[in-house]
N, C-alpha and C positions, 0 to 999 in steps of 0.2 A: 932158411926154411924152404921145404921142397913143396909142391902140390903134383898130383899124381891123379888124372883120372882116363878113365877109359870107357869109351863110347860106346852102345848097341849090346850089352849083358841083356844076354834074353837062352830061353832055352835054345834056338838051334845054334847061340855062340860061345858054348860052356868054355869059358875059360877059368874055374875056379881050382882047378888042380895049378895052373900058371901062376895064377894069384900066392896059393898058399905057399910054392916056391920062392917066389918074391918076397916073403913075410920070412921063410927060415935066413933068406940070403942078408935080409937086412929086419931085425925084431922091431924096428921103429917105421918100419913102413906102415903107411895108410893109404886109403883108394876111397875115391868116389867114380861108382859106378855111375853113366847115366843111361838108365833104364831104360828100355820101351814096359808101360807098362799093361798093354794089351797081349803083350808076349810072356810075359812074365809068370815062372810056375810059381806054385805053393815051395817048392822043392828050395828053388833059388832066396825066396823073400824067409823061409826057415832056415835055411844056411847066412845068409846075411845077419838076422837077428841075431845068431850065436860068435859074430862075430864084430868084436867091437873095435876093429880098425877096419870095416865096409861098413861105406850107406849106399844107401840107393838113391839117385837124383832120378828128378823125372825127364825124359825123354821122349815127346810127342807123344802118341799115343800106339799106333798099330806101326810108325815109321814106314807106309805106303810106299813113301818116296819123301825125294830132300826138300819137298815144299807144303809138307802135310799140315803146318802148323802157320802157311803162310795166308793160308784163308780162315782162320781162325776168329770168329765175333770174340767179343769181350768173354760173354757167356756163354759161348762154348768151351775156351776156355777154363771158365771159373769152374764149369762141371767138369774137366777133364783132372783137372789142379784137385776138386773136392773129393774124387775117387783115388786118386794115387796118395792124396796123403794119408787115407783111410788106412792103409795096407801098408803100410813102414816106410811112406818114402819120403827122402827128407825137404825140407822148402827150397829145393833148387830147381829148375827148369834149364832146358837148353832144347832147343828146336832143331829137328834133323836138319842136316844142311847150311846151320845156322839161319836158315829160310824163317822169319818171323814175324806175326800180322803185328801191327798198333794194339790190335785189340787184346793178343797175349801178353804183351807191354802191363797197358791198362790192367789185364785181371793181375799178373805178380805184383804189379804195383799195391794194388787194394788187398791183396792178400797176402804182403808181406813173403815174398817170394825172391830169391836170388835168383837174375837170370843169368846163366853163361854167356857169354857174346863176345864177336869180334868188334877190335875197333872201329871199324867201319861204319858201324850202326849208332855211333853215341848220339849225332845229332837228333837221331830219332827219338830215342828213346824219352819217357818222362820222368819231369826231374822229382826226384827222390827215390826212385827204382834203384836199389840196390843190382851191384851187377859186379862179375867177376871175369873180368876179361884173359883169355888165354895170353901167358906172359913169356918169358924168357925164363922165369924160376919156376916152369909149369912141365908136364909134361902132358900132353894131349893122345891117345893113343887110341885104337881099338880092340874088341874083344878077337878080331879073327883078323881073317887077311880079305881087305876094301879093294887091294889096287895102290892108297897110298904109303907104301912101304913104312908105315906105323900101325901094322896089328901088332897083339903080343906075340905073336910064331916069329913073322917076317923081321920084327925088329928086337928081337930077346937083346943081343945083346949089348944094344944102345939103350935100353930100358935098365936094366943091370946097372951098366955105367952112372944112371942117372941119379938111381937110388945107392948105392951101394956106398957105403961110407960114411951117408947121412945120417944126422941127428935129431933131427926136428922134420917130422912130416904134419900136414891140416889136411883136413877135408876141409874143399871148398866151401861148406857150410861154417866151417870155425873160423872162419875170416873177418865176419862181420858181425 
């Protein structure tokens, strides 16, 4: 089983023409996007809906910078969590930067929320937070080109490679 997501889907990093390529190259592909979802058009969250191998995860909020969610209270937070799942997005969280407060901890926790994370962070986190840590059966990628040679442009065809062949894809959210 493969998982396949990709960072920063917002309107200035339209990659859903790339997407759709990936989906003829391999029919069993699926993607969890993780959203900003202050950037987010009507256009994108209407194309997602019609689409049932994309969700949308949540993705800080405006993605300022890689530490926007790292001053985050509990309840700011849980407001941020209450407006994105309004609008199709699904109960994952993942903080730009992987930069992330206790306090965002806390709200997925109480709100039943999967967060993304690196190892690094386990000892923080609280226990019974669901969490999905980037793995070795994962593919972590961006919607454009960051610098680290995994957007979908700059790295097409190590992404190809990863999916291609496979039979079994999750979104992040069907794990647990």
């Amino acid at each position: 089983m493969k998982v396949v997501d990709f960072d920063d889907q917002s309107f200035e990093h339209d990659c859903r023409e790339k997407l759709e390529e990936l989906k003829k190259i391999n029919p069993a592909f699926k993607v969890t996007l993780f959203t900003v979802p202050g950037k987010t058009t009507i256009e994108m969250l209407l194309w997602a809906s019609t689409k049932d191998w994309v969700e949308l995860a949540i993705h800080g909020w405006m993605h300022a910078d890689n530490y926007e969610c790292s001053k985050w209270s509990e309840s700011e937070c849980e407001i941020i969590l209450k407006i994105a799942l309004m609008h199709r997005f699904v109960k994952v969280f993942k903080a730009p930067g992987w930069q992330i407060s206790d306090g965002c901890y806390e709200a997925c926790l109480k709100n039943d929320i999967i967060v993304a994370d690196q190892p690094y962070n386990e000892k923080r986190r609280p226990k019974g937070l669901k969490v999905y840590e980037v793995g070795d059966n994962s593919y972590h990628g961006h919607t454009w080109d960051c610098g680290c040679n995994n957007g979908i442009y700059e790295d097409w065809e190590n992404i190809v490679l990863f999916i291609n062949g496979e039979k079994e894809f999750k979104f992040i959210s069907e794990l647990f």
